[in-house]
MDTraj code that builds the backbone (N, CA, C; nanometers):
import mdtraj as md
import numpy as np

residues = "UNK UNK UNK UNK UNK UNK UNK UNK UNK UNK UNK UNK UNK UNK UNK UNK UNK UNK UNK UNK UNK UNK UNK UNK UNK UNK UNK UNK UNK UNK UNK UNK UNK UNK UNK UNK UNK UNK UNK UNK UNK UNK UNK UNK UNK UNK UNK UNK UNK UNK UNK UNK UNK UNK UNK UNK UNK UNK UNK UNK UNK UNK".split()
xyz = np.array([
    [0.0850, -0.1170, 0.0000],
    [0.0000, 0.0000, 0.0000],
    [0.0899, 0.1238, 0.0000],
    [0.0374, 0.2322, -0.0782],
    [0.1412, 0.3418, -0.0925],
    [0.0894, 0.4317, 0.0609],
    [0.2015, 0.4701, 0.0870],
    [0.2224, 0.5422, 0.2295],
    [0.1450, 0.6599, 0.2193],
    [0.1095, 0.7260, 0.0329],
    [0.0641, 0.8621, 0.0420],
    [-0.0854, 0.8549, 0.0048],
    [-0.1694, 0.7793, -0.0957],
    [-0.2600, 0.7475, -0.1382],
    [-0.3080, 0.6918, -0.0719],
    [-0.2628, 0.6007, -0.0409],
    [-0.3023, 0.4565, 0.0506],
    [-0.3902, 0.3289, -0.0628],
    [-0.3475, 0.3753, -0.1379],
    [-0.4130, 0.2648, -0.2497],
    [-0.3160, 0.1107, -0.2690],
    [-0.3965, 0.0425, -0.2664],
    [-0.2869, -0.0820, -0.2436],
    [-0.2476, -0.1453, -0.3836],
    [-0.1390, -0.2044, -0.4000],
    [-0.0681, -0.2572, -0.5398],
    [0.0285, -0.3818, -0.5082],
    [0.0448, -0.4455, -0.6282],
    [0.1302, -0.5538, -0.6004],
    [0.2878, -0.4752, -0.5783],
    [0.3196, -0.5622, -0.4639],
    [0.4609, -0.5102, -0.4225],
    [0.5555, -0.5003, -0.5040],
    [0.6074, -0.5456, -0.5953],
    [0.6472, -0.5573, -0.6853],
    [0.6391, -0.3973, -0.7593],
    [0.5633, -0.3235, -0.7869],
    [0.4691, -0.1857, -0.8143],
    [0.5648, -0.1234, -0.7673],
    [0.5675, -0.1391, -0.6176],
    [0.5906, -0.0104, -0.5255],
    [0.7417, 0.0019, -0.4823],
    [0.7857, 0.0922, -0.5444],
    [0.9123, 0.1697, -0.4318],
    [0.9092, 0.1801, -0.3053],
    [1.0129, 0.1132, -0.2234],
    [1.0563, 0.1002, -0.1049],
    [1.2254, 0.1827, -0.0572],
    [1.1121, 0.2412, 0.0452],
    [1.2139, 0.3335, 0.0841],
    [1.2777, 0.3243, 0.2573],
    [1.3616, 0.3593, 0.2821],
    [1.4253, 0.2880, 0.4316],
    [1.4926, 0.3987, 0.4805],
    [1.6020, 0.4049, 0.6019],
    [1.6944, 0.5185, 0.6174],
    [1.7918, 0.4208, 0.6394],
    [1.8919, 0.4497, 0.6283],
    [2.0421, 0.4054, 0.6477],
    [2.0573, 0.4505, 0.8082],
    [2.1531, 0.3761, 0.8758],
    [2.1981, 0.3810, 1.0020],
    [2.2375, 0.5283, 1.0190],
    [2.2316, 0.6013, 0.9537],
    [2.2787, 0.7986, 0.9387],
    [2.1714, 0.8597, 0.9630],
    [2.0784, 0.7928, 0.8806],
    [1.9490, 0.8657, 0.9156],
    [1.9269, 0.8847, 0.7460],
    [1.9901, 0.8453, 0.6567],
    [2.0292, 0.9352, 0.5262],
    [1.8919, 0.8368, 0.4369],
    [1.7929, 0.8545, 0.3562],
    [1.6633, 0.8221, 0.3203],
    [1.7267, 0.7222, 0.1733],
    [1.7069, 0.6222, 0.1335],
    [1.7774, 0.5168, 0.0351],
    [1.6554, 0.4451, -0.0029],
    [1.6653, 0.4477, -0.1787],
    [1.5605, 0.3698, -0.2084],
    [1.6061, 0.2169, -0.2126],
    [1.5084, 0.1449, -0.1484],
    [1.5671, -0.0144, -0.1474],
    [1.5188, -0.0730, -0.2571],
    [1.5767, -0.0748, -0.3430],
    [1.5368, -0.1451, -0.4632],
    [1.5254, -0.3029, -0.4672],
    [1.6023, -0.3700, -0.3887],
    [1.5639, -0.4952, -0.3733],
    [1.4592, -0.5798, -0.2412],
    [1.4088, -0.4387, -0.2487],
    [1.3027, -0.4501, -0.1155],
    [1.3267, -0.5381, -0.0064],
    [1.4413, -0.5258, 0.0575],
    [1.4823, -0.6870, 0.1965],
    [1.5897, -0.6071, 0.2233],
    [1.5983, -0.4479, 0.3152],
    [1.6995, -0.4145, 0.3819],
    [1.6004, -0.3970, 0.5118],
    [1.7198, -0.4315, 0.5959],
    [1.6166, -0.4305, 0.7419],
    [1.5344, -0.3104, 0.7845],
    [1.4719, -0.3309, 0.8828],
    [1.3839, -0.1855, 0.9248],
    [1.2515, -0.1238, 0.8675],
    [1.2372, -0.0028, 0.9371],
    [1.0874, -0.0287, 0.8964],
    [1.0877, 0.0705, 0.7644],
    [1.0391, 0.0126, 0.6578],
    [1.0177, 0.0621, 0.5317],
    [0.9049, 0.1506, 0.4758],
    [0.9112, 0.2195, 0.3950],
    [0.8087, 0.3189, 0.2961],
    [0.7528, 0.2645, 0.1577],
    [0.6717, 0.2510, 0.1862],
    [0.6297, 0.1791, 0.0326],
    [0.5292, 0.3228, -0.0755],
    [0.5654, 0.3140, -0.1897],
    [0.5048, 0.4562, -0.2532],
    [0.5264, 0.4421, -0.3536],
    [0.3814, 0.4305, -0.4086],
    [0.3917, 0.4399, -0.5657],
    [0.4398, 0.4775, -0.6809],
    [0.4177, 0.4901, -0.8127],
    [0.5171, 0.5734, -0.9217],
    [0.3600, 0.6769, -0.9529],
    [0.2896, 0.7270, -0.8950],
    [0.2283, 0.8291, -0.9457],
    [0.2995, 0.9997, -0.8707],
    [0.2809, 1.0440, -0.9622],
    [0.3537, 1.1854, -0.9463],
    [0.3206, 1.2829, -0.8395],
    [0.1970, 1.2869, -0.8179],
    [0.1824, 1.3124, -0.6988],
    [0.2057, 1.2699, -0.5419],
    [0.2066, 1.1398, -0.5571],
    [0.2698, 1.1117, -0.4462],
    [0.3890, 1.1255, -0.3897],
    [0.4772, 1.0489, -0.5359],
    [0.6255, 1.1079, -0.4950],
    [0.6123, 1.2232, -0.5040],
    [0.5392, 1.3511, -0.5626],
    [0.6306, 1.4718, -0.4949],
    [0.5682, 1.4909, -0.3395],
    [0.4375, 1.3930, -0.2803],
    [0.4039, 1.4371, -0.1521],
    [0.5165, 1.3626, -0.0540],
    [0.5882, 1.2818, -0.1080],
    [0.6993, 1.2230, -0.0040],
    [0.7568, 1.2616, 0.0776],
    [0.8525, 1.3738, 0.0255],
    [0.9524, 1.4520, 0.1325],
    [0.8576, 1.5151, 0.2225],
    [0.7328, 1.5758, 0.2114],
    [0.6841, 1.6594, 0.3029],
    [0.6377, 1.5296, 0.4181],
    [0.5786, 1.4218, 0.3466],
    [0.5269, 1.3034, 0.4477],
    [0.6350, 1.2710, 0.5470],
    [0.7474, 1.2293, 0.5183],
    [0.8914, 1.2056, 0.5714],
    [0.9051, 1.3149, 0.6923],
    [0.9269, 1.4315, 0.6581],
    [0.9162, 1.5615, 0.7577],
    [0.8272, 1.4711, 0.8590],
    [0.7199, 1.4732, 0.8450],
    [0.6271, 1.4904, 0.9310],
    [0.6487, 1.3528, 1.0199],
    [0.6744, 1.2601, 0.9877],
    [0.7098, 1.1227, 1.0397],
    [0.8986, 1.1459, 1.1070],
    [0.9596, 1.2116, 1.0756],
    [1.0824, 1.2007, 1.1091],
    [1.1233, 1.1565, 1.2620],
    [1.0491, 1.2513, 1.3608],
    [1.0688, 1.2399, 1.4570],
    [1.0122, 1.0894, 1.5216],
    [0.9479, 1.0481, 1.4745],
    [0.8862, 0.8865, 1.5428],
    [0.9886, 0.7515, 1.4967],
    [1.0245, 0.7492, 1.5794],
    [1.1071, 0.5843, 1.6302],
    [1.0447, 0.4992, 1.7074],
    [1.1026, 0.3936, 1.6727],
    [1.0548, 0.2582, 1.7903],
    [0.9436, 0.1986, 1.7307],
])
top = md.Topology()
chain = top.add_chain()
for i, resn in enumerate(residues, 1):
    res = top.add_residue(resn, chain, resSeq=i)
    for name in ("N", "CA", "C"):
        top.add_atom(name, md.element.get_by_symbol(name[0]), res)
traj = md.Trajectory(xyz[None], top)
């Protein structure tokens, strides 16, 4: 399910996104790096709503 729409798709579809031990935001292209992941579609609006979604989630861990 995309993180911004919330419309659901075969995984396969969706870009997965993670942070690196830095904090630094990496698309996981082979979707199987540990931690908790971002899943988000290829429609244009969403990715450009990403970075602002990210902001807003930054501060939550655990």
């Amino acid at each position: 399910m995309c993180v911004i729409c919330r419309k659901r798709f075969p995984k396969r579809e969706l870009a997965r996104y993670t942070l690196s031990p830095h904090g630094v935001l990496l698309n996981d292209e082979r979707q199987n790096s540990p931690g908790r992941g971002w899943y988000l579609c290829s429609d244009t609006q969403c990715v450009q709503k990403f970075p602002k979604f990210r902001a807003r989630t930054q501060g939550r861990r655990g």
